[in-house]
N, C-alpha and C positions, 0 to 999 in steps of 0.2 A: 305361280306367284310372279315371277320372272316375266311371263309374257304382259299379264296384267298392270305390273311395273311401266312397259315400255309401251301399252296401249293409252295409259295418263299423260306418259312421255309427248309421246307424239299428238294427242288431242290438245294436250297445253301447248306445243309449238304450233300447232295450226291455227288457233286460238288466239295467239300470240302472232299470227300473221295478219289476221282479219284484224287485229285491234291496235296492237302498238307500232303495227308497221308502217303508217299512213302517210310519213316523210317520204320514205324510204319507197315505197310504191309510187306515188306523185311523181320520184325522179326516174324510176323506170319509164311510167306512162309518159314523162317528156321526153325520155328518147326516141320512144318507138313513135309518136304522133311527127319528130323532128322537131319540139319547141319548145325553149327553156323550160317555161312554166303551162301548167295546163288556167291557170290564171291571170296569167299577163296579156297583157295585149300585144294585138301583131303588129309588130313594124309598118308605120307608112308609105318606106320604101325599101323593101329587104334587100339586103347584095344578091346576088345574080348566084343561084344555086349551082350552078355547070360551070362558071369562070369565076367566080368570086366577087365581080366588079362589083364596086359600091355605086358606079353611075348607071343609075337604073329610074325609068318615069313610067308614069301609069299609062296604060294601054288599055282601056273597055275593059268590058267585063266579059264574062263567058257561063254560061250557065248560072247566073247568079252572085260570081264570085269576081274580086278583081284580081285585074290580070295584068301583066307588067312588059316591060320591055329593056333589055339589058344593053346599055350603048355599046359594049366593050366585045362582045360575041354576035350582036343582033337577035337572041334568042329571046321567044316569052317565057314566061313563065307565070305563076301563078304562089299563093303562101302555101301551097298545100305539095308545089312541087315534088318531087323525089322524098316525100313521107309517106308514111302507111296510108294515112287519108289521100293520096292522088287517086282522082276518078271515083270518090267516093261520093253517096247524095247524101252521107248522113254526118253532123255537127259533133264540131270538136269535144262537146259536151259527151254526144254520146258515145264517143270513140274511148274518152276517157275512162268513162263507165265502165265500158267492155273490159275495157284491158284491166284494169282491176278486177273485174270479174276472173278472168283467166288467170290471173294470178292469186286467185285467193280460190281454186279451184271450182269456180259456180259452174252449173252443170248449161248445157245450151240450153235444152227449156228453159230453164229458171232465165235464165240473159234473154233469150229471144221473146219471152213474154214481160221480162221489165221493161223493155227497150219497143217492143212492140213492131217487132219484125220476123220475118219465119225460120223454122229451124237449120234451114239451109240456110240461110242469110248469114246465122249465129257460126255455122260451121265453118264457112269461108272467111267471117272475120278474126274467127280464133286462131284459122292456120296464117293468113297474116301477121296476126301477133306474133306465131308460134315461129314463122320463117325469119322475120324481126327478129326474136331475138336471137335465133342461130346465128344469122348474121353479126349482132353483136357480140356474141362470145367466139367468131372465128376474126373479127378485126380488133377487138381486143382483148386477145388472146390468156387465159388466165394461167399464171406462171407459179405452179406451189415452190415451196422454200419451208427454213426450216424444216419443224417436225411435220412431216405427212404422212397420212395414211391408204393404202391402196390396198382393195377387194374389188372382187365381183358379183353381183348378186344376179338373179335370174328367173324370168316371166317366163310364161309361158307364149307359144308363137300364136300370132292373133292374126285372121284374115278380114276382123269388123268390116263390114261392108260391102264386103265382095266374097263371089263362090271360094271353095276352097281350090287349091289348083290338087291336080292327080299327081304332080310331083310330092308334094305333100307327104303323100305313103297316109294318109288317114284323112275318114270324114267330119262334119262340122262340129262342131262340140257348143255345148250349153254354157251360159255364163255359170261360173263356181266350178266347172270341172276339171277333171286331176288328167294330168298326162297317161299316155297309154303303160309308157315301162316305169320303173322305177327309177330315182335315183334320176342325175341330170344325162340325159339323152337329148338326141336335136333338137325333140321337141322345145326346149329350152331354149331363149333368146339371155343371151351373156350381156347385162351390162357395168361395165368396167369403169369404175370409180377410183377418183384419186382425190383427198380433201385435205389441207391444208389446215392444220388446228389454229384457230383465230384468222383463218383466210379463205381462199377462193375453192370453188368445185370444179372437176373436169367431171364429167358422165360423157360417155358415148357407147356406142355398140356398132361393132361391123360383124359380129361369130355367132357361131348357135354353142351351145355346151361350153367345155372349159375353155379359156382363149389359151392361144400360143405365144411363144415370145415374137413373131414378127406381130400380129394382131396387137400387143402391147405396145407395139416399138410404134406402131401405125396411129395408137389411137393419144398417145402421152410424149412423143416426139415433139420437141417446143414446151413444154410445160414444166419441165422440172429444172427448178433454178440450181448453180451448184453449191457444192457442201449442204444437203437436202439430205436429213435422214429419213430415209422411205421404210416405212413399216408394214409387213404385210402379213400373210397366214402361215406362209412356207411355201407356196404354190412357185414351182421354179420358174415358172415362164417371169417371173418380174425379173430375174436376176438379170434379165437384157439392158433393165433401166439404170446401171451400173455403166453400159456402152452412152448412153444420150444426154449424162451430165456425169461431172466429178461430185457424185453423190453416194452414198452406202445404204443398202439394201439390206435389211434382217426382219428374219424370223422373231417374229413378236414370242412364238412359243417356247422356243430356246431358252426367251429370257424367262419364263412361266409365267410373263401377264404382269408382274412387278413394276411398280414406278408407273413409269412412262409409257413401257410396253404393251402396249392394249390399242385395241383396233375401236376402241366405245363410241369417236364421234364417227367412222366410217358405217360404222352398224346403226348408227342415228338415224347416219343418211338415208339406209337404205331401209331402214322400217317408214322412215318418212315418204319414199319412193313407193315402196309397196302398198301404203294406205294409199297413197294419191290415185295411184292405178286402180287399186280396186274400187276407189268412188267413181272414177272411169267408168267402170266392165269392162277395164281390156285398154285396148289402144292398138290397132292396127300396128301392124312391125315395122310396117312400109312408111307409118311416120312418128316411130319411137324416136330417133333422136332430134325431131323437133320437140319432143315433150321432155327430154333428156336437157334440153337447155332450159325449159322450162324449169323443171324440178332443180336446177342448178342455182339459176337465178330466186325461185321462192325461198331455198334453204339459207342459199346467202343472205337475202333478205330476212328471214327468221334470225338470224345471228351477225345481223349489224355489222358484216363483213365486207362491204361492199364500197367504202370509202373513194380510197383510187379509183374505183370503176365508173362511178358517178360524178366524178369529175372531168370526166367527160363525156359525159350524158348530154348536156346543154345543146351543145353544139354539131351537128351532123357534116359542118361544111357539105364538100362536093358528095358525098355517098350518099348512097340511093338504098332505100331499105324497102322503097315499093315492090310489090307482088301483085302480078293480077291473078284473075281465077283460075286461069288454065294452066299457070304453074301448080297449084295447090297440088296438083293429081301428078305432075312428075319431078319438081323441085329437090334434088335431094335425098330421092326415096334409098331406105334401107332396104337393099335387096339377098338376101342370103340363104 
């Protein structure tokens, strides 16, 4: 009964992403392409994305596109400068497209035959997104307050796309399949959630099984604002987050779940996490915590929590959120 509860649950919040979100994705899609709106028009003569100058004149074009020149540095440039689109041949339109796809979980086929480009194609533009947005959840950094909730939940370890290595200790396994032992063993990839009720998500993972208190201290260092009441299962290793802000730490089960006590929107998060993955098959471990900010950013997005964060969305100034393709394969990879 319970599970069936929380399968309506999460079908209405996904539901509720594809359909009411549509503001709220628009201002994502303008940060990651770098531009206000994905409907406005571009500037006639942009400030200079590396110095900022506003005295900047046209310079020819370059593959099709015009191209600029910045009096104040000497430097070209281009609109599409230091955004996800540099060196790309494909239009802001369909950039758009994309990234709302990846954010409303559409599978690569399905994008790479809307879009009418190959599945590799679709792959390399998702992990741009996906590197995009890491980027923007480490430069502006999400900071829980008040009442927050902190768990761990736990995937199974995925090698998608490449052999297994013989460190491993096991061979390849079939999509749906159960770990070799019972109970959480290596095989388990930890990842470590902290959500902020009416606010922001931290997700990451650096551990296999249960994490430790330095793994906590490493992954939620910076995030917790003070006087933050942290709520969690009992698990002692949080008791370190007492050390990284003037915040209090308790055992939700102490209280026996009463009032306020309860972990419900952290367990939201992470039945919403485990549906996402399993539409997946998986998700290579090696680039879990770029789909970790992913799922951070959708959920926020499902609950309208994203305010402050979108206010500065518009503006990218001097940062750079390009990625070419030969990062995609070492960028950041979780290795454990």
């Amino acid at each position: 009964m319970g599970d069936n509860h929380m399968d309506e649950k999460i079908k209405t919040l996904i539901g509720y992403i594809k359909t009411v979100c549509e503001p709220d994705l628009d201002r994502i899609t303008s940060f990651v392409l770098g531009i206000v709106s994905a409907s406005l028009q571009l500037p006639d003569k942009p400030a200079c994305p590396y110095c900022g100058c506003s005295h900047t004149i046209k310079y020819g074009h370059r593959n099709g596109k015009q191209r600029f020149s910045c009096k104040g540095c000497m430097k070209t440039f281009m609109h599409t400068t230091n955004t996800l689109m540099a060196n790309s041949h494909y239009t802001r339109s369909v950039w758009h497209g994309f990234i709302q796809d990846t954010i409303q979980g559409v599978s690569l086929d399905d994008s790479a035959g809307k879009f009418s480009f190959s599945h590799q194609t679709a792959f390399n533009m998702r992990h741009k997104v996906l590197m995009a947005l890491q980027d923007m959840l480490a430069q502006t950094p999400v900071l829980l307050s008040d009442i927050s909730e902190f768990d761990e939940t736990f995937v199974l370890d995925c090698y998608k796309g490449s052999p297994v290595p013989e460190s491993a200790g096991r061979g390849a396994r079939k999509h749906g399949a159960k770990a070799a032992k019972r109970g959480i063993s290596q095989e388990y990839v930890a990842i470590c959630t902290g959500i902020q009720r009416n606010g922001g998500v931290v997700a990451e993972t650096v551990n296999r099984a249960k994490p430790s208190s330095d793994e906590l201290s490493t992954i939620f260092d910076g995030h917790i604002a003070g006087e933050t009441l942290i709520l969690t299962d009992g698990l002692r290793s949080y008791n370190i987050l007492e050390t990284l802000a003037d915040c209090k730490v308790m055992d939700v089960n102490s209280e026996g779940g009463r009032g306020i006590f309860n972990l419900n929107t952290v367990n939201s998060l992470h039945s919403y996490i485990k549906k996402s993955y399993n539409q997946y098959c998986g998700v290579a471990t090696k680039y879990i915590n770029r789909y970790n900010a992913l799922f951070s950013v959708a959920f926020r997005c499902a609950d309208s929590l994203k305010d402050a964060l979108f206010a500065t969305l518009g503006n990218i100034g001097k940062s750079s959120y390009w990625h070419g393709v030969k990062e995609i394969r070492n960028y950041q990879l979780v290795i454990l």
